[in-house]
C-alpha positions in Angstrom: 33.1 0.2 -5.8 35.8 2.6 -6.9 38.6 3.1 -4.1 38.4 6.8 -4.2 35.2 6.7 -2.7 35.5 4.3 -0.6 38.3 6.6 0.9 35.8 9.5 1.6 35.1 6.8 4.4 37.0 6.4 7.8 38.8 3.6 7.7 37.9 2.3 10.3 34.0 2.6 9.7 32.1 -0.7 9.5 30.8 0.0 6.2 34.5 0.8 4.7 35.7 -2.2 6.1 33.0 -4.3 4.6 33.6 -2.3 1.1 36.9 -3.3 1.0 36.5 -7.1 1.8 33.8 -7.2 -1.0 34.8 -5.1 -3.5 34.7 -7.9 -6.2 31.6 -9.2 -5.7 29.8 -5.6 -5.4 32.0 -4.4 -8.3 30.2 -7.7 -10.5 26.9 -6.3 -9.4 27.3 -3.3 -10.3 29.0 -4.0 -13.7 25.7 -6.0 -14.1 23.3 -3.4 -12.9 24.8 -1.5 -15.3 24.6 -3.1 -18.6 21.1 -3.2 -17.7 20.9 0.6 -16.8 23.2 2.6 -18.7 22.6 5.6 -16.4 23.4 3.9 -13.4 26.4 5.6 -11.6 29.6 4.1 -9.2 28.4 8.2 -7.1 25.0 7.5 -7.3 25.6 4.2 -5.7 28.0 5.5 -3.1 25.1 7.9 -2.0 23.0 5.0 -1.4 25.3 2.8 0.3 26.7 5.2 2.9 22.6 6.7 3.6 20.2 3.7 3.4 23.1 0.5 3.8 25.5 2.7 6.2 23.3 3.3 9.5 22.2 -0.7 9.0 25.6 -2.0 8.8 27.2 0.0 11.5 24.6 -1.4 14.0 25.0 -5.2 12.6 27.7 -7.7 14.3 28.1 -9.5 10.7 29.1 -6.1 8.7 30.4 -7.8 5.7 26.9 -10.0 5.3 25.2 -7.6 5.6 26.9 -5.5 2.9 26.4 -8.3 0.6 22.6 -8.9 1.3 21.6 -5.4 1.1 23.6 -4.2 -1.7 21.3 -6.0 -4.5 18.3 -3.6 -3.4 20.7 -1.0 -3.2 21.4 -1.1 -6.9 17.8 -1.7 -7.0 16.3 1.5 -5.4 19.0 3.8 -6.9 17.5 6.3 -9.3 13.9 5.1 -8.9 11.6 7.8 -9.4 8.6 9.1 -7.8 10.1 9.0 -4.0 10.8 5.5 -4.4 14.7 5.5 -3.3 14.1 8.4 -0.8 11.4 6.5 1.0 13.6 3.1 1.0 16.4 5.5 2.3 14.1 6.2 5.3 12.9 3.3 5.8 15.9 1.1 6.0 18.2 3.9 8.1 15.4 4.4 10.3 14.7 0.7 11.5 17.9 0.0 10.6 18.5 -2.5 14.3 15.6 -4.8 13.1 16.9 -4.4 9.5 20.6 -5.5 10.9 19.3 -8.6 12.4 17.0 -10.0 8.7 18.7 -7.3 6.2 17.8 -9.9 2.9 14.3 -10.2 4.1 13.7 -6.3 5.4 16.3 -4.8 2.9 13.7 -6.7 0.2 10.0 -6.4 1.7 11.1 -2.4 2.2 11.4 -1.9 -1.4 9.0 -3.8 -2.2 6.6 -2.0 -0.4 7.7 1.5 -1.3 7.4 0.5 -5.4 3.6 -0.5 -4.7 3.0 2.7 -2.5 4.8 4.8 -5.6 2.7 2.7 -8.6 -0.9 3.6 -6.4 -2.2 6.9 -7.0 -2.8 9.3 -4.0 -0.3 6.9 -2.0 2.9 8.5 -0.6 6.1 6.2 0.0 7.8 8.7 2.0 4.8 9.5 4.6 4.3 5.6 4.4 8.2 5.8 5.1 8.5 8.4 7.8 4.9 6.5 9.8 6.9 3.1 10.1 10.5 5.0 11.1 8.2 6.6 14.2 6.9 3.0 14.9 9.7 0.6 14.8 11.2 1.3 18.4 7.5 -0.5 19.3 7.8 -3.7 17.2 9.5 -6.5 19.0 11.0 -8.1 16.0 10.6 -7.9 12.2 7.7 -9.8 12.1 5.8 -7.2 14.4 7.5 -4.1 12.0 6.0 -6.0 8.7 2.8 -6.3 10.4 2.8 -3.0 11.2 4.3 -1.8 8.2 1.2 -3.9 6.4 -0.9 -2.1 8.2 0.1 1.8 7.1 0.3 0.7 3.7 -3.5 -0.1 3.7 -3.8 3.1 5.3 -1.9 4.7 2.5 -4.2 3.3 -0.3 -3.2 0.0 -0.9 -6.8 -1.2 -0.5 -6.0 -5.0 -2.0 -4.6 -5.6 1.2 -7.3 -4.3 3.7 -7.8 -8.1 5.1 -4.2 -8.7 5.3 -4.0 -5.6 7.4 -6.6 -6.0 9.4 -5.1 -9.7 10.0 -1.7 -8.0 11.0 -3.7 -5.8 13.5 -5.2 -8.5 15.4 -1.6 -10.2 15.5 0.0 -7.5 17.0 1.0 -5.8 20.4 -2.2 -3.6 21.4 -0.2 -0.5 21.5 1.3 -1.2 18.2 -2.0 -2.3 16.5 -3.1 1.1 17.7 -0.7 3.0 16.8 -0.6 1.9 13.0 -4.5 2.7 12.5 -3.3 6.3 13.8 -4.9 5.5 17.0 -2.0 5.7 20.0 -4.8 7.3 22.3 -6.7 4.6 22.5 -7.9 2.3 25.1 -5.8 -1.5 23.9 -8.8 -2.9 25.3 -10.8 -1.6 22.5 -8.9 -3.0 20.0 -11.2 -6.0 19.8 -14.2 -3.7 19.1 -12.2 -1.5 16.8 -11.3 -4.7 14.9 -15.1 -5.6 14.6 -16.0 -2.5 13.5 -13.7 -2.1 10.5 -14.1 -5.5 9.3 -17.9 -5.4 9.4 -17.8 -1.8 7.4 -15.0 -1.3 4.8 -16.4 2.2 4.6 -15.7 2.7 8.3 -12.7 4.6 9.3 -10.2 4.0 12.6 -11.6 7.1 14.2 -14.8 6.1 13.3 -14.3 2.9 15.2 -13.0 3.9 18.0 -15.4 7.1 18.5 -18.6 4.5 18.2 -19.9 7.3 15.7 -22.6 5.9 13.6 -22.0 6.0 9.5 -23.8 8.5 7.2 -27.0 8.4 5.5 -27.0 6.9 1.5 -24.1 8.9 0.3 -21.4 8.9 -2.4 -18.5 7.9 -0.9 -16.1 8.0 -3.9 -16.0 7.9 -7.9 -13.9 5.3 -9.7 -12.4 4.0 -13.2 -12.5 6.0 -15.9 -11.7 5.8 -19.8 -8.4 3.3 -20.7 -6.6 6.3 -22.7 -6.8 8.6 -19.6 -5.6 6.1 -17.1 -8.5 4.3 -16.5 -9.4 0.8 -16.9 -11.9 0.6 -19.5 -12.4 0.8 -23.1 -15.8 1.3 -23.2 -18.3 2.7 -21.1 -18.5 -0.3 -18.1 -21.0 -2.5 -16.1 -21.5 -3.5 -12.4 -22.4 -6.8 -10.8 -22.0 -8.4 -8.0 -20.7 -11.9 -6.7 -21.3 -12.8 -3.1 -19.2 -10.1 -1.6 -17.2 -8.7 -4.4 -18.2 -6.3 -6.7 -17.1 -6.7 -10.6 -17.3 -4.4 -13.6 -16.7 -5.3 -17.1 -16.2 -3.2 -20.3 -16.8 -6.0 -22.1 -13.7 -6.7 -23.2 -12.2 -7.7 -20.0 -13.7 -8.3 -16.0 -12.3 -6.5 -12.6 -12.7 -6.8 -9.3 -13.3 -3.5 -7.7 -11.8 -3.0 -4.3 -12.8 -0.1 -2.4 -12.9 1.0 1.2 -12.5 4.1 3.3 -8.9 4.5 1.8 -9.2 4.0 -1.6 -10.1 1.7 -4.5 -8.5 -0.7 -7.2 -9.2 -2.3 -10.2 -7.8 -6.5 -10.1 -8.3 -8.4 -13.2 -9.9 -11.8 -13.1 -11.6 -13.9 -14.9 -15.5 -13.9 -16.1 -17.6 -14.7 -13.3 -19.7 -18.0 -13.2 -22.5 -15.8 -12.0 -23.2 -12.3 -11.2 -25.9 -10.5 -10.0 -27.5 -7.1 -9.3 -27.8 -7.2 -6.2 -30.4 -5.5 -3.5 -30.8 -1.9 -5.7 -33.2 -0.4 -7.5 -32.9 2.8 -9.3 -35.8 5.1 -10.2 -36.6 8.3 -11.6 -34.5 11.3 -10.9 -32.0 9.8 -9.2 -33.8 7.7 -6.8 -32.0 4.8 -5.2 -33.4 2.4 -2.9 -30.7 -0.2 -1.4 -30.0 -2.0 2.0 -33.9 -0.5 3.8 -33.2 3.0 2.6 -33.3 4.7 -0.1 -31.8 8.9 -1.5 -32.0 10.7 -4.2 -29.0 11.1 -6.1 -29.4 13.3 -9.1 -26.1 12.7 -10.8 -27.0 9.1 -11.2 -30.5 9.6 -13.1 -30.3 7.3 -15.9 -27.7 5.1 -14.3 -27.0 2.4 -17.0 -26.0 0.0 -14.2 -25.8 -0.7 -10.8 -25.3 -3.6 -8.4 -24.5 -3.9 -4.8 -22.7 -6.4 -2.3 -24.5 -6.1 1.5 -21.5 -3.0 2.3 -21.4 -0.9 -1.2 -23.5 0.2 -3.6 -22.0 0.9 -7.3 -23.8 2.6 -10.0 -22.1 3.9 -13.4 -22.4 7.4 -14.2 -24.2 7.7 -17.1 -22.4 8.4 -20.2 -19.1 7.7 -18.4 -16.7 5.1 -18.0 -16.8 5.9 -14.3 -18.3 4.0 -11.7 -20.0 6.2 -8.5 -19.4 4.3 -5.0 -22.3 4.3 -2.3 -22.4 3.1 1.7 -24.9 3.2 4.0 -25.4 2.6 7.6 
């Protein structure tokens, strides 16, 4: 780190201190960074350290440690796009005692977590960001702030990680679990309940859980996928099926799993299934759709090429599409 801006710090500052007794070793890393990222800048770096590393090293009783096992994904957030070092600037100053006391593993998980959140669409790293800042003075440690952490990211779209989350919920503080769902009225004794209910529905929201409400009538919850050279996942128009609990498409050129839930969906690739089925649908004429002991008519789906269904959601391709239509039913 040049020496004229480490001297925009007081001396005296933990972070300044720490600069100075490292200034080879982070001076390496950057030369490194840099050969790997022309743009990269000895300011831009500065910025970073004294925002995000600053508040984490001034709270930590190891300063120069610290330094050193933060300022990897320093160099690592700076200049990301899309919110990306913003949100990790958040994040880390604003639970920066838990970060002080595990800054490798919280310095690393952070960013992590903030380059999903910025790489799924409709997510936002910096709400995710700002959420886990107003819930860290409630986790105990940093296990309890990754739970919770876990937890807001499902929230925010990452819908791969729904059983993880609800997993982290049940491990958690009431009060905390709560909280995280975006539920810090209500009753911890509930929790259990609340649990239940979202792990029995994937279509069923917090609020929903906690209010006792019962879902809506044969509906389209959400449409899905779409053409590969807009964004989507598939080359040609797709297929459903369905495997125990998991519902699959295929373009047939490649298979996905489709994850989907109250919060979102995503496509995983895997390998062909052994077996595959329909499922418990019909489709008739006009749109009809019988599934689960009820049945709707649905008139955008006349003609449906395809359609299977696991025992939560119904998926049917839109005909002449490459998108896939997403039903739920009480």
């Amino acid at each position: 780190m040049e020496r004229a801006l480490v001297t925009r710090l007081d001396p005296a500052d933990p972070l300044a201190v720490a600069l100075a007794a490292g200034r080879e070793r982070c001076n390496a890393l950057f030369e490194a960074a840099r050969a790997r990222r022309p743009d990269l800048t000895p300011e831009a770096v500065f910025a970073a350290l004294t925002e995000a590393a600053g508040p984490v090293v001034r709270q930590s009783p190891a300063p120069e440690s610290t330094l050193h096992a933060l300022y990897p994904h320093v160099l690592g957030a700076v200049g990301q796009g899309g919110g990306v070092e913003q949100a990790w600037t958040r994040a880390l100053a604003g639970c920066a005692p838990h970060v002080a006391r595990e800054p490798g593993r919280l310095g690393a998980a952070l960013l992590e977590a903030v380059r999903r959140l910025d790489a799924t669409s409709g997510a936002d790293p910096k709400r995710w960001a700002g959420r886990l800042v107003d819930l860290a003075d409630q986790a105990t440690d940093a296990d309890a702030l990754l739970d919770a952490g876990a937890v807001l990211a499902w929230r925010e779209g990452l819908v791969r990680f729904r059983r993880a989350a609800l997993d982290a919920c049940a491990r958690l503080d009431a009060p905390l679990a709560l909280a995280a769902l975006g539920l810090p009225e209500a009753d911890p004794a509930e929790r259990p309940t609340i649990l239940d209910r979202l792990g029995a529905d994937p279509w069923c929201t917090p609020a929903r859980a906690a209010s006792g409400a019962e879902p809506a009538a044969l509906t389209v919850r959400t449409v899905c996928g779409g053409f590969s050279r807009l964004g989507g996942p598939f080359h040609h128009p797709p297929t459903v099926a369905a495997e125990a609990d998991r519902l699959l498409a295929t373009d047939g050129a490649g298979w996905w799993r489709l994850h989907a839930d109250a919060f979102g969906t995503a496509f995983e690739r895997v390998e062909a299934p052994a077996s595959a089925a329909q499922g418990d649908v019909r489709l008739g004429a006009g749109g009809r759709v019988r599934w689960a002991g009820t049945e709707a008519v649905v008139p955008p789906l006349a003609t449906a090429p395809s359609a299977a269904a696991t025992a939560t959601t119904l998926a049917v391709v839109i005909p002449t599409s490459h998108r896939i239509a997403l039903l739920a039913c009480a």
